[in-house]
N, C-alpha and C positions, 0 to 999 in steps of 0.2 A: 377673285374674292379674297378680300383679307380680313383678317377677325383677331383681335388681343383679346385675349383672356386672361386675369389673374391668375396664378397658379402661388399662392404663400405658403412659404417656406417660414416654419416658424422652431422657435426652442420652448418646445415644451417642460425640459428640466429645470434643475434648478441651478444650474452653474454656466458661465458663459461657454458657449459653441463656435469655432469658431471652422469656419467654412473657405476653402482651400481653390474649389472647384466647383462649376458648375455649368454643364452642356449637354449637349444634345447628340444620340446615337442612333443606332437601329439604320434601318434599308431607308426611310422618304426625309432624311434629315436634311434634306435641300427644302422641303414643305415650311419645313418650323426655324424659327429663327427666336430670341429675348431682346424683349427692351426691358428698359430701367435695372439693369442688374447693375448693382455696385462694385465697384474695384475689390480687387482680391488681398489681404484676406478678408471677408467679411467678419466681423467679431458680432457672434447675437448674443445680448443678455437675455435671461430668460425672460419669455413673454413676448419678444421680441420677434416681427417678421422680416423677412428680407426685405429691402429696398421700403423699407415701410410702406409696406402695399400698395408702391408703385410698379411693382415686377412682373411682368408678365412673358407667355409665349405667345409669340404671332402664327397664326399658321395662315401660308398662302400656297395654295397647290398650288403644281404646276400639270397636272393631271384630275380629273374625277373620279374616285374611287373611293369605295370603302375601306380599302385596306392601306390607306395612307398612315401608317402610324408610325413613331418614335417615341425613343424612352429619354425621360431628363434625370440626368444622372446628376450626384452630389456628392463632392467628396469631403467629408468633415474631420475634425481633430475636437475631443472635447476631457474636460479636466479628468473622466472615467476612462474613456479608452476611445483608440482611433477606430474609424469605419465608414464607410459604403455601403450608400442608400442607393 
């Protein structure tokens, strides 16, 4: 079974964000894999979503479980201050 889901990444402020990093952690990070992510740095003006909502996470077990999960990590720079989401 494999499944893409949207997952958008958008700049809600008002000054461009601009996006450093972005993957995938936790114990079943073999499960989840991204398409359409764009080259690094991503620069978003505001308003703006990643890969203009072509971005997504695929998840394909390789197991059945509920407890398949991973966290998508994001690492930003933005004209306020830097941080991790």
């Amino acid at each position: 079974m494999r499944r893409a889901l949207p997952f958008p990444i958008s700049n809600l402020g008002n000054c461009n964000l601009v996006i450093t990093n972005i993957w995938i952690g936790n114990t079943a990070t073999n499960d989840y894999s991204l398409s359409g992510l764009p080259s690094f740095p991503i620069i978003l003006e505001p308003g703006h979503i990643v890969g203009e909502g072509d971005f997504n996470v695929v998840f394909s077990p390789t197991a059945i479980s509920r407890t398949r999960t991973a966290t998508l990590n994001v690492t930003y720079v933005s004209d306020h201050s830097p941080g991790r989401r």
